[in-house]
N, C-alpha and C positions, 0 to 999 in steps of 0.2 A: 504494500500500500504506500502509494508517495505520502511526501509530511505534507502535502496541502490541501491533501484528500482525508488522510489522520484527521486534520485538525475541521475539516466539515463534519466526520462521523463525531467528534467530542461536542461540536457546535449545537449537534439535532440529539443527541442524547444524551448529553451530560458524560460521566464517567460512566455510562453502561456499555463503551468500546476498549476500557481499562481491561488487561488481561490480568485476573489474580489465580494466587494460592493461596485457601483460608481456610481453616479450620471454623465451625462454627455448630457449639453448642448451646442449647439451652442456659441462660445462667441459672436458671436455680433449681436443676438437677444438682445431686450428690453422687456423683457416679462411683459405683463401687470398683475395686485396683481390676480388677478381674472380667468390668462391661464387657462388650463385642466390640469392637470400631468396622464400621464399613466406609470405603475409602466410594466416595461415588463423582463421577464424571458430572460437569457440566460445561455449559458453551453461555459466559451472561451476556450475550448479546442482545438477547430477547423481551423485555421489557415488556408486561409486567413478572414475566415467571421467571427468571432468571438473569439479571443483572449490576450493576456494583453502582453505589449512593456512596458518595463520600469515601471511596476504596473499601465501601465494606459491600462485602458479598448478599444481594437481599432478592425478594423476589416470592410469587406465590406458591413456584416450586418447591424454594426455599426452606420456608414458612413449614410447609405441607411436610416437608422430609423430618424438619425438627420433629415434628409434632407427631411424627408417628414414631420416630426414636426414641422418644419422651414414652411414650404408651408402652412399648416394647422393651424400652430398658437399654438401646446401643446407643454407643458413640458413633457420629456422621462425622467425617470429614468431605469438602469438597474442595475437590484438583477440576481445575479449567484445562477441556478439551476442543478444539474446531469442532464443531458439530458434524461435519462428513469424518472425523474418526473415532468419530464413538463409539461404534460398532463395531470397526475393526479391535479397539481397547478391550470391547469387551467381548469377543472372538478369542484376541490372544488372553483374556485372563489377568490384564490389568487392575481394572478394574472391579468390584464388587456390585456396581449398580450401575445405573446412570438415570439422571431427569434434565432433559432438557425438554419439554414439552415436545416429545416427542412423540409422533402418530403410532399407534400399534397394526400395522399391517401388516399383510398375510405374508409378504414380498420379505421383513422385515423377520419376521416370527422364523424364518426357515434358518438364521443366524445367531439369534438371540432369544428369549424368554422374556415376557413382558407380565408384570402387575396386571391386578385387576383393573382396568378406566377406573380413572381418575377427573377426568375432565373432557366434556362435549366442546367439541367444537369444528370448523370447517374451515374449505378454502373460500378467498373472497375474491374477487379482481379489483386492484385501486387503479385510480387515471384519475391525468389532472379535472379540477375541479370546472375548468369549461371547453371539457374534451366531450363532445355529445356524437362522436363518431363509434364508439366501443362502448353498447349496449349492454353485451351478454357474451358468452362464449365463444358464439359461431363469430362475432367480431374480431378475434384475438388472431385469424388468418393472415397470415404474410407482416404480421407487428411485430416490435421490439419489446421483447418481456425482459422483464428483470427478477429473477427468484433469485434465495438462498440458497446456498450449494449444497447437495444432500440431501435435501426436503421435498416433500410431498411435491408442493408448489412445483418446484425444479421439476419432478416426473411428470406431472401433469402440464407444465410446458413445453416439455421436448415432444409430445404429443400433437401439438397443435400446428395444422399444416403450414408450411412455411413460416413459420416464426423463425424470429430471431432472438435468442434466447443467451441472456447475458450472466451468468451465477457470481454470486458474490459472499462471503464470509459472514454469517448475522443478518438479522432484518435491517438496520439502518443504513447501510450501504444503497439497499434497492429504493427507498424512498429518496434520500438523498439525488441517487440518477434520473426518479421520475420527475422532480422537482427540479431538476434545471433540464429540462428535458430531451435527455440520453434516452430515453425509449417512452412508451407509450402504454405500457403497463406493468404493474407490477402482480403476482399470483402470490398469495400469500395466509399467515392464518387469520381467521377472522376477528377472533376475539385479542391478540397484538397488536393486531390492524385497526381497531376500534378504539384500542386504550390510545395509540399511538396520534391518533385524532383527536379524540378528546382531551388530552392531556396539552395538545398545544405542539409537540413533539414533531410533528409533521405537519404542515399550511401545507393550502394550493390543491390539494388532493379531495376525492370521494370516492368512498366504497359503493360498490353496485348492489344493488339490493340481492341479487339471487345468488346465493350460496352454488359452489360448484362441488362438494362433496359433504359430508357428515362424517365426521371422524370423532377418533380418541386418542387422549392422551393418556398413557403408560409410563411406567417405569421398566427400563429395561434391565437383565442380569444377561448373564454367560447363562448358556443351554445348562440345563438341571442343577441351578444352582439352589442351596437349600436354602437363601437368603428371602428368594421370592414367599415364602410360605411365612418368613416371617416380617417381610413388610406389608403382606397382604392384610393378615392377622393385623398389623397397627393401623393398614389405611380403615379396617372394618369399624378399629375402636374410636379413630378419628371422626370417624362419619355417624356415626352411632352418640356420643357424648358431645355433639354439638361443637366441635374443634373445627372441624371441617367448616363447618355453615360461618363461622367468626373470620376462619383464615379468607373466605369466597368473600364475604361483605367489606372488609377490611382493604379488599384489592379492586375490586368491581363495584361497588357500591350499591349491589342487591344482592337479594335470597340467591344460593343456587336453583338450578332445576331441579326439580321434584323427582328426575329418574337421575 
């Protein structure tokens, strides 16, 4: 990335283009000498679920992982990964987990082990705010897309006839290019894409109303890891004991969905 590109990703998102390593526990747990620690991958590029306020590591993923390590009784540490090597991390056994709001798919599943969903959500198309040429899907023929490298979005543009199809590191890179306009759309998720809006984080843009898929977000392990059964078990107590519904209202500013 040149420095004059660097410093437009820090401009639209503050420190959430900061690369860290952070340890982060609950403070007022008492861990006993003997806890679990799992070492789990993220990418904070992503805003709201995963990235850095002030060089501290924060986020709904975040939030979400404490909260089920608190329920369960482990120590979480999180190591910053690119998001297209996550997978392979936790392939070779790097890793113990990973969340980066990550989609659990089928494509996805033949490599890794995923949690129970965690989080609804979908692909959206964004385009400048007085671009009324790119309706809907069948519009995205022969354009300039811009997705995250590794992501849903990405497979679902390499897809679309004649596009032209530009990947890039993290969600704020691809706003940044639609906004001085290097291409003509951006494929992305919905509910990032939304906060990303409403937070001020991104001008000049609109999301199209019709959703281009239905997904979930997961937590990913290494194939048969015995980890998954026990973050499953903490997402259950989170969701159950009203943790879950405080972390959701807390980042979103409503109830979650009722499924």
């Amino acid at each position: 990335m040149e420095p004059s590109f660097r410093s437009h990703v820090k401009q639209l998102f503050g420190a959430a283009a900061i690369i860290v390593l952070a340890t982060v526990l609950p403070a007022s747990v008492a861990w006993s000498e003997d806890a679990k620690e799992l070492l789990f991958a993220t990418d904070p590029t992503y805003p709201p679920f995963e990235f850095t306020k002030n060089g501290v590591l924060t986020g709904f993923d975040i939030d979400l992982v404490e909260a089920i390590a608190k329920a369960e009784g482990f120590k979480v540490k999180f190591e910053n990964v690119p998001f297209d090597g996550i997978i392979p991390a936790l392939k070779a056994g790097t890793y113990d987990a990973a969340v980066a709001a990550m989609v659990a798919t089928e494509e996805r599943a033949k490599s890794i082990d995923f949690s129970d969903p965690y989080f609804k959500t979908g692909l959206v198309i964004i385009v400048g705010s007085a671009d009324n040429t790119i309706l809907g899907e069948k519009d995205l023929a022969d354009k300039r897309i811009a997705v995250e490298v590794g992501s849903v979005g990405a497979a679902k543009a390499a897809k679309v006839p004649g596009a032209q199809v530009s990947t890039f590191n993290g969600s704020p890179p691809t706003f940044i290019e639609l906004s001085n306009g290097n291409v003509d759309a951006v494929i992305a998720d919905g509910a990032s894409s939304n906060y990303a809006v409403a937070t001020g984080a991104v001008k000049g843009v609109k999301i199209l109303p019709d959703p281009l898929s239905t997904d979930d977000y997961a937590i990913g392990f290494p194939k048969d890891s015995e980890n998954a059964d026990l973050v499953n078990d903490g997402l259950k107590k989170v969701m159950a004991n009203g943790e879950y519904t405080r972390i959701y209202k807390q980042w979103f500013g409503v109830e979650p969905p009722k499924n």
